[in-house]
C-alpha positions in Angstrom: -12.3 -0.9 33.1 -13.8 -4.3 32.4 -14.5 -6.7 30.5 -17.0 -8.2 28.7 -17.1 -11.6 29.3 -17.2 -14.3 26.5 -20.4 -14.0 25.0 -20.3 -16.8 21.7 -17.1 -18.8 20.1 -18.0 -16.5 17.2 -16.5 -13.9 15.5 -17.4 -10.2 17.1 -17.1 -7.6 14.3 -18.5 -4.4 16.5 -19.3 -3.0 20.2 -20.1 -0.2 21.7 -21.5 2.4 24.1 -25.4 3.3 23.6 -24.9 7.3 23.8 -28.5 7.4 25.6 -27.1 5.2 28.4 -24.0 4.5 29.2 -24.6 1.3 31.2 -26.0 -0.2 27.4 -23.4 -1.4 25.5 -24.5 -3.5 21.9 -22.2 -6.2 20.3 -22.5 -8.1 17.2 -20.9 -10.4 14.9 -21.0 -13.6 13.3 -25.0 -14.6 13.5 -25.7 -12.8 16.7 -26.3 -9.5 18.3 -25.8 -9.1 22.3 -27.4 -6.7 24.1 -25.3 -5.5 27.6 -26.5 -3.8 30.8 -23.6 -3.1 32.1 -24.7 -2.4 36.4 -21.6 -1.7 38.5 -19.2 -4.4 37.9 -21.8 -6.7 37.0 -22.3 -7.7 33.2 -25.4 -9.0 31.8 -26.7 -10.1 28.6 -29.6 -10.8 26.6 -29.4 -11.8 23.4 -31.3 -10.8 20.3 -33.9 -13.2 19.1 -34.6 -13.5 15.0 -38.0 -15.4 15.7 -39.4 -16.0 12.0 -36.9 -13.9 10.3 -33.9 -15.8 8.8 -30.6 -15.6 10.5 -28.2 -13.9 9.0 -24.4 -15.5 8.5 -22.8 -11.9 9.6 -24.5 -9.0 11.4 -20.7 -5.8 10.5 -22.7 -2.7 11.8 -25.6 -1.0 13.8 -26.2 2.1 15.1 -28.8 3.8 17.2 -31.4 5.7 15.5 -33.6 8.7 16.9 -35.8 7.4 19.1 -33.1 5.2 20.6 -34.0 1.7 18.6 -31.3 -0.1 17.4 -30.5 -0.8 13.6 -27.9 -3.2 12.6 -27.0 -3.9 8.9 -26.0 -7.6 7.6 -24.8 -10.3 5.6 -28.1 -10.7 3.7 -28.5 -6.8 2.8 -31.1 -6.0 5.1 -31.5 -3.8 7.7 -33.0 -4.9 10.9 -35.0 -2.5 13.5 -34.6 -4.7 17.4 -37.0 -2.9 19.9 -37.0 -4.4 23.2 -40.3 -6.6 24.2 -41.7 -8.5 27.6 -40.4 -12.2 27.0 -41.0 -15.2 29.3 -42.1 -14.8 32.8 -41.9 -10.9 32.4 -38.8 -10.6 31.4 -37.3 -8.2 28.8 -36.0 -9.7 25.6 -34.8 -7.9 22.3 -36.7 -9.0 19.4 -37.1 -7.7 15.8 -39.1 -4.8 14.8 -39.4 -4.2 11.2 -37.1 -5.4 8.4 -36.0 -3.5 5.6 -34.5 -4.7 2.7 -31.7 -2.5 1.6 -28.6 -3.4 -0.6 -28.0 -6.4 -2.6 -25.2 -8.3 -1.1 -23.7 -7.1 2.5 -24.3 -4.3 4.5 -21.5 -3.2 5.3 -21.6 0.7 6.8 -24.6 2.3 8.9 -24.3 6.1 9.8 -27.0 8.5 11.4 -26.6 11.6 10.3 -27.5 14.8 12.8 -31.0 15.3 10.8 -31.6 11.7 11.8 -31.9 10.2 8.1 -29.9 7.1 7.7 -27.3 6.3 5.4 -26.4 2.9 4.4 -23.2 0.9 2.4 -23.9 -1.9 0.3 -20.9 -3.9 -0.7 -22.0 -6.2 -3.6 -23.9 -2.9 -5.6 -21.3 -0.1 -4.4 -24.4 2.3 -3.6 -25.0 4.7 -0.8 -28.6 5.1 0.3 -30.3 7.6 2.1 -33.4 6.5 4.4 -35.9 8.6 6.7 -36.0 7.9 10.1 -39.0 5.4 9.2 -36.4 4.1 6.9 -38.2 5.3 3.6 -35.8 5.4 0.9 -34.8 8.9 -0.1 -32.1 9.1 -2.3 -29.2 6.9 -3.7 -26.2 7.0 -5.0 -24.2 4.2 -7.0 -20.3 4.8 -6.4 -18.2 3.7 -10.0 -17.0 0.5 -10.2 -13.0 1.8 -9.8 -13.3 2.5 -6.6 -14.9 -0.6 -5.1 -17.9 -1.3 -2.6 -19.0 0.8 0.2 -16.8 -0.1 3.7 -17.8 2.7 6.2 -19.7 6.4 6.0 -19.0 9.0 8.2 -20.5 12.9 8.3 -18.8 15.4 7.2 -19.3 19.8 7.7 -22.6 20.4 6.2 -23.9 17.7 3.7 -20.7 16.6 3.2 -20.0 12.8 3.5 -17.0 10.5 3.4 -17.0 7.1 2.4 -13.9 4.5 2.4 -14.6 2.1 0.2 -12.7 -2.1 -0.4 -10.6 -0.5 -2.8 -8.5 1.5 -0.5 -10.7 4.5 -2.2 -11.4 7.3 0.4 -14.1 9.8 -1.6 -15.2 12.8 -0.3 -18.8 14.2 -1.7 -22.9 15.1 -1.7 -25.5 12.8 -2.6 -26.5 15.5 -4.9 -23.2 15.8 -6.5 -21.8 12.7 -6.1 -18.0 11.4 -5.4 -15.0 12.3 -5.8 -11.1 10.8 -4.5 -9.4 12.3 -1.9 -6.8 9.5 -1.9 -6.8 6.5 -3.7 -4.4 3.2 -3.2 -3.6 -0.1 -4.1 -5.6 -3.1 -3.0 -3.0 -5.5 -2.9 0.8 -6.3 -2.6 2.9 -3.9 -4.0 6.4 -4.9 -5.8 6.9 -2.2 -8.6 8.5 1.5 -8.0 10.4 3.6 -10.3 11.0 7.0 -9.3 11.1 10.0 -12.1 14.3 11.3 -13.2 14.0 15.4 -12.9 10.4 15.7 -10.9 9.5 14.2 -7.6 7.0 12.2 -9.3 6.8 7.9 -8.8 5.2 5.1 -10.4 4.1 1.9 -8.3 2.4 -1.7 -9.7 1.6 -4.6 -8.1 -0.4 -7.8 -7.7 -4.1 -5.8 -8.3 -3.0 -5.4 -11.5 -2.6 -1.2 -11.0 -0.3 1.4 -12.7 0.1 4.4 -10.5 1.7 7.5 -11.0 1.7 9.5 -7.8 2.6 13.5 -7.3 4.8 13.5 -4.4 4.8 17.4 -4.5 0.7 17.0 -4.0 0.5 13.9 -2.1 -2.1 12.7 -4.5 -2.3 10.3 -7.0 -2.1 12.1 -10.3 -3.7 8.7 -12.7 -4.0 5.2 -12.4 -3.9 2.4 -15.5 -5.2 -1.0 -14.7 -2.7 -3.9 -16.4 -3.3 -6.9 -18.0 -1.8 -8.9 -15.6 0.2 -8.1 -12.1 2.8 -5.7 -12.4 6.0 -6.6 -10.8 9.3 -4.0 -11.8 9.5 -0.7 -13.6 11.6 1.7 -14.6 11.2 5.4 -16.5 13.5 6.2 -19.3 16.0 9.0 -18.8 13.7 11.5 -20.9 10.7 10.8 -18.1 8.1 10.5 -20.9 8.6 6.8 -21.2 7.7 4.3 -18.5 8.7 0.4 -19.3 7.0 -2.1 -16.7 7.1 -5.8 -16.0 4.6 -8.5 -15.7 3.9 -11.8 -13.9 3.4 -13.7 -17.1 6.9 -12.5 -18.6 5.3 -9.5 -20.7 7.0 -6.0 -20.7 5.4 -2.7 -22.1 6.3 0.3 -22.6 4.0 3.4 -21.7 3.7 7.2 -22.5 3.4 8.6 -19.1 1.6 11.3 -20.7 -1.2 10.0 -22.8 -1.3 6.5 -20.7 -0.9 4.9 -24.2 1.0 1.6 -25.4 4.3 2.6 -27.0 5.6 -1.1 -27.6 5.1 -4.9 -25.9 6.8 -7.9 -26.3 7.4 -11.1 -24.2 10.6 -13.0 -24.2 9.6 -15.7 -22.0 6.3 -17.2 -20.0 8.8 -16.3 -17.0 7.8 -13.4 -15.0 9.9 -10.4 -15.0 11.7 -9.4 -11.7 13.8 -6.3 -13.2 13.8 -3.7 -16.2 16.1 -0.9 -16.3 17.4 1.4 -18.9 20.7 2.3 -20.0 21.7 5.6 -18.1 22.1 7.7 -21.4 18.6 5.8 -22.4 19.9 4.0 -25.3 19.6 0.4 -23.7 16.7 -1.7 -22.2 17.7 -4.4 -20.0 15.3 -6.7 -19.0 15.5 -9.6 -15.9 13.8 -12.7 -16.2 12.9 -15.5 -14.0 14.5 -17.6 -16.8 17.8 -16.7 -16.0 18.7 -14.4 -19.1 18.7 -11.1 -19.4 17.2 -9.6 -22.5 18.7 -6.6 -23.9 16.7 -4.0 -26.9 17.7 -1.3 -28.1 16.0 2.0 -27.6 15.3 5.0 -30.2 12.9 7.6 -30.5 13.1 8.5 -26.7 12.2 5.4 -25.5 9.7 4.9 -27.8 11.0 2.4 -30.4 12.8 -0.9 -29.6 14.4 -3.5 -31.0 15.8 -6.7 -29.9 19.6 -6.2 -29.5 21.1 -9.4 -27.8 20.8 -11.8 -24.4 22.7 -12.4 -21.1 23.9 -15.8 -20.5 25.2 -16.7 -17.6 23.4 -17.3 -14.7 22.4 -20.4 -13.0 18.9 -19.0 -11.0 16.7 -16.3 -11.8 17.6 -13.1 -12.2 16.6 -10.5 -9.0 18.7 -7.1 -9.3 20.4 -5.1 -12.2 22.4 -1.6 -12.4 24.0 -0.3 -15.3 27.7 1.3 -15.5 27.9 5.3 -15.7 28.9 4.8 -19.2 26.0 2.6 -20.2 28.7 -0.2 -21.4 28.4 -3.0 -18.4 25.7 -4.4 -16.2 26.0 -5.9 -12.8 23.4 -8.2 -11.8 22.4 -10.6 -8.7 20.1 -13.9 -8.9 18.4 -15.9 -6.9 21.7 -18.3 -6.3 23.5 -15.1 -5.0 25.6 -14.8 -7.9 27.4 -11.8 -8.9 27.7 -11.0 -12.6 29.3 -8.5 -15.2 28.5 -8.3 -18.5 30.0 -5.6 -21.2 26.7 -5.6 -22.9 28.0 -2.5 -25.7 30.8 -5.7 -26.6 27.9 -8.2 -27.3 26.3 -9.4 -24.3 29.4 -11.2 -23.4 29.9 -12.5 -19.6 33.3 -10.6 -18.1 34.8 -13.7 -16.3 37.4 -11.5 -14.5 35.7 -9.8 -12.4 39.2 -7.8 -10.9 38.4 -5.5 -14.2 34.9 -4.4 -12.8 36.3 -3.4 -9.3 36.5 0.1 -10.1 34.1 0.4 -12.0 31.6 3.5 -11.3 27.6 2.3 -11.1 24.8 5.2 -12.4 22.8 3.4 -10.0 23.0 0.5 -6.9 20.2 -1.4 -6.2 21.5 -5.1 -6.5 21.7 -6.5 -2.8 24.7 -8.5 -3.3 28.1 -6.7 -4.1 31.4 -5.5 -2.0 29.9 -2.0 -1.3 26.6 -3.1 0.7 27.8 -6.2 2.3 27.3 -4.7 5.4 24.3 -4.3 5.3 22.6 -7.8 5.7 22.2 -8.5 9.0 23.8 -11.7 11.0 22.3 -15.0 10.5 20.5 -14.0 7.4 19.3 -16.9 5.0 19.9 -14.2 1.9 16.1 -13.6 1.6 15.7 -11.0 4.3 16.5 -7.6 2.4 13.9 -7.3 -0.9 15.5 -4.3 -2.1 18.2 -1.5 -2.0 18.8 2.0 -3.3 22.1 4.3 -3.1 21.0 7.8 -3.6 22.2 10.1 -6.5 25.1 11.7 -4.3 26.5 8.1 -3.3 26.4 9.3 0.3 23.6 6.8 1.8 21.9 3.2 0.5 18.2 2.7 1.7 17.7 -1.1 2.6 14.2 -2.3 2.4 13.5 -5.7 4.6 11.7 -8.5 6.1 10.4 -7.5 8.8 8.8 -4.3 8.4 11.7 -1.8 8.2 13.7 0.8 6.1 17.2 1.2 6.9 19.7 3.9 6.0 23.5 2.8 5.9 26.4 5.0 5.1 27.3 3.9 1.3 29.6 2.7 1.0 28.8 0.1 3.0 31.6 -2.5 3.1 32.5 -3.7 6.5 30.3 -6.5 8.6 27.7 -5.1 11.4 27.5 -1.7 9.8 25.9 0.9 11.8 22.1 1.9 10.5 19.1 3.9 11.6 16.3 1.7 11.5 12.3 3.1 10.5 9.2 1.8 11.5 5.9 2.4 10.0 4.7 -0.5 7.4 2.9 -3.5 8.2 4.2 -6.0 6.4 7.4 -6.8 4.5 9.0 -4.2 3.0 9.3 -4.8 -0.9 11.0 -1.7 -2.4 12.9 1.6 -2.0 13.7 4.5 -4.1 15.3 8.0 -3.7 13.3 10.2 -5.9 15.6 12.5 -8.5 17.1 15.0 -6.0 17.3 12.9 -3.1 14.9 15.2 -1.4 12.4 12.1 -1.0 12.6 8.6 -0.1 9.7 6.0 -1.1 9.0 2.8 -0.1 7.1 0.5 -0.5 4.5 -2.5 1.6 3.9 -5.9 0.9 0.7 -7.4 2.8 -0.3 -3.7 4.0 -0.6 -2.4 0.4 1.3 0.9 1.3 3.2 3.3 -0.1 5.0 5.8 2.1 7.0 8.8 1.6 9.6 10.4 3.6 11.6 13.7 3.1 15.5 14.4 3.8 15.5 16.9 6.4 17.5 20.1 5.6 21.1 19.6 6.6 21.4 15.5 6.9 23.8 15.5 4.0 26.2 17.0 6.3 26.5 14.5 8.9 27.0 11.7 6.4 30.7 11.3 6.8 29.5 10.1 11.0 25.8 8.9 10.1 23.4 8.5 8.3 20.7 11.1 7.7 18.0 10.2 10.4 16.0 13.7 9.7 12.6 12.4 7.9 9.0 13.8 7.1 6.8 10.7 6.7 3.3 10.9 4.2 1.2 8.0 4.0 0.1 8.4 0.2 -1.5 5.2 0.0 -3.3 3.1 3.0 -4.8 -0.3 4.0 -7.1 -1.1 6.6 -3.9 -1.5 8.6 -3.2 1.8 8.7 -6.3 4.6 8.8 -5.7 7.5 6.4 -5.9 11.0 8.1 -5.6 13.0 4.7 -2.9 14.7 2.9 -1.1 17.4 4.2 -2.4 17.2 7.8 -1.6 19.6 10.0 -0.4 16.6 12.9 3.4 16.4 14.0 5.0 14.4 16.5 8.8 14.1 16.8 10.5 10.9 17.7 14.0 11.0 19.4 16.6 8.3 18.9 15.2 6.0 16.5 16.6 2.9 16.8 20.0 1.9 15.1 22.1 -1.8 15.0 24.6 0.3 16.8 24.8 3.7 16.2 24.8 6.2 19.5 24.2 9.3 17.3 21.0 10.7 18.2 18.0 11.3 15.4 15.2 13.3 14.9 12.3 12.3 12.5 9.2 14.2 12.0 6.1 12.5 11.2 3.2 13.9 9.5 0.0 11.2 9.3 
């Protein structure tokens, strides 16, 4: 191996091998493209002169065309043709050819396909252009606005083509037919999850303003909703026709996840919204604010007509985490403060200031991170900020711990003594925000912060079993929705790899997880 010696203080966005000659290599960035012979384990360089053409600020992408000329695409939308040319006292230099002007905004892909046409991304106007190896203009295509600008292009069997696009958009198509999704994903942090109640179906929202409803069966995205504003918490009513969702700017709705239409809206505050939940017999729809109340309505119709029933008072911070009692009487709820607090909400909203009467009490669901059966499961040393969310699953056996630092947990539940054993899981990029079992525990989604992801992993057969020693550690990992951080190889791919042993706090039983990219 070697390496190429600093060539420029500037940004380098590509390099690589010229497939005519492998002691070529071409690299190119911000305002400059290099040119490599590469002689032994001696590097040289000549750099690539823009004479009376303007330079541009960014050169992403170049390849090499048929009759080994090099094309690179830039800031300014043009493509540029370098040929090499005698310079100074005979020596070779790398100068510009010809100049086409190609996109409006950057150029951000280049791809020669095995005909030896060109194809070309533009970022500002989202098309895909077609050019002759003269680079005369063939055909074009103008991708809809939904699924962003042009990032890279790549051949596919036949006259099939693929194009990623900014908007985490991979389409698969003809420029005779057009585009259409293979897999599409958000575009910015993700904070919202709510997980259907009898189908293994989930519903995701975050700061780029998206509403997703994914099929976990297919792997694919079955519709998308764009918001008013970012979306923040959700939660489907027990029928699973009725979605409610939270907003940054303290608005909730309430959705048909059928038609995608506007059942009901309100806003109790200019607060945003960090929690909504239902009632488990659906009668009840609580509703977190950053204002420190909790807003209670009352639901009829199957979710579809609500009514303002009453208002938690209590807390001294903003509200984070809510579950409601099996009997749809009581809430439980955490805030920002770390306070613990019980209401009997069917009584009149009122605060329960004993809280021996709610020891026993039995949750329909346990996602608040503070309480006597997941103590365990924050970590030493922790400022209370460090786990973003929790999940028991349905049978009680196991809580899912979604954290700081890029990792899902899985604790026995309950989970009431300090330095409890887990199985830790790898895989996202950024800070965990949120975890949910889907309806038959069969699935586990959570979800990424910075890396815009949103991954699914399945309960191996027979994991249940070893609950009363471990946790399950038996998992089948999709990657339904991907950032650049993390290059999407396509649903249901046929790759496997096992890992043994994943790593635990202190746990000595030995796991198995399967992956599938």
């Amino acid at each position: 191996t070697a390496r190429l010696p600093q060539s420029t203080n500037e940004s380098v966005l590509s390099v690589e091998f010229n497939p005519r000659d492998s002691g070529s290599i071409i690299s190119s960035g911000k305002s400059h493209v290099y040119f490599w012979t590469w002689s032994g384990s001696a590097l040289t360089k000549k750099q690539g002169i823009f004479g009376k053409y303007k330079k541009p600020k960014f050169i992403q992408c170049f390849i090499f065309d048929a009759a080994g000329a090099v094309l690179t695409g830039d800031s300014e939308g043009n493509i540029l043709t370098w040929t090499p040319a005698p310079g100074k006292g005979g020596k070779e230099m790398y100068q510009i050819g010809q100049q086409t002007r190609a996109h409006e905004g950057s150029v951000f892909a280049l791809c020669r396909r095995r005909d030896g046409t060109v194809l070309s991304g533009g970022g500002k106007d989202r098309r895909v252009l077609s050019w002759s190896p003269a680079l005369q203009l063939l055909h074009e295509v103008e991708l809809p606005e939904s699924f962003g600008a042009v990032r890279t292009i790549a051949e596919g069997p036949g006259e099939e083509l693929l194009v990623g696009t900014t908007r985490n958009a991979l389409l698969r198509g003809t420029l005779g037919s057009g585009f259409t999704p293979i897999v599409q994903g958000h575009t910015d942090e993700v904070w919202g999850l709510a997980t259907h109640p009898t189908c293994c179906r989930f519903l995701t929202c975050g700061h780029d303003r998206q509403l997703c409803l994914w099929d976990g069966r297919e792997h694919a995205l079955a519709w998308s909703l764009a918001l008013e504003d970012t979306g923040l918490c959700a939660d489907f009513h027990p029928g699973g026709h009725v979605v409610a969702v939270g907003l940054l700017t303290g608005r909730w709705l309430v959705l048909d996840t059928g038609t995608r239409q506007l059942l009901a809206g309100g806003s109790d505050s200019t607060e945003q919204l960090s929690v909504v939940r239902f009632s488990p017999d659906g009668t009840f729809l609580a509703i977190g604010s950053h204002d420190n109340f909790i807003y209670i309505y009352s639901v009829a119709e199957g979710g579809r007509k609500l009514s303002r029933f009453g208002r938690c008072t209590g807390h001294s911070s903003f509200i984070t985490h809510l579950d409601w009692s099996k009997d749809g009487r009581f809430i439980m709820s955490n805030s920002g403060d770390y306070e613990i607090l019980y209401w009997d909400v069917a009584g009149g909203c009122k605060l329960l200031r004993n809280r021996f009467e709610s020891r026993d009490r039995e949750w329909a669901s346990y996602t608040c991170v503070l309480g006597f059966h997941v103590f365990g499961v924050w970590p030493d040393g922790s400022d209370g900020t460090d786990i973003n969310s929790l999940c028991r699953s349905h049978h009680e056996r196991v809580v899912a711990v979604a954290d700081d630092f890029c990792k899902v947990h899985l604790f026995q539940y309950p989970c009431a003594r300090p330095k409890a054993p887990s199985h830790v899981y790898g895989g996202h990029g950024s800070h965990v925000t949120n975890v949910r079992f889907t309806h038959d525990d069969g699935h586990l989604v959570s979800l990424g912060g910075k890396d815009t992801s949103v991954f699914q992993w399945r309960v191996l057969p027979g994991g249940r079993r070893q609950l009363s020693r471990a946790p399950p550690a038996s998992f089948l990992l999709f990657l339904a929705a991907s950032s650049s951080l993390f290059p999407f190889l396509g649903p249901k791919s046929g790759a496997r790899g096992c890992l043994e042993n994943p790593s635990s706090s202190s746990s000595s039983s030995s796991a198995r997880f399967r992956a599938a990219l």
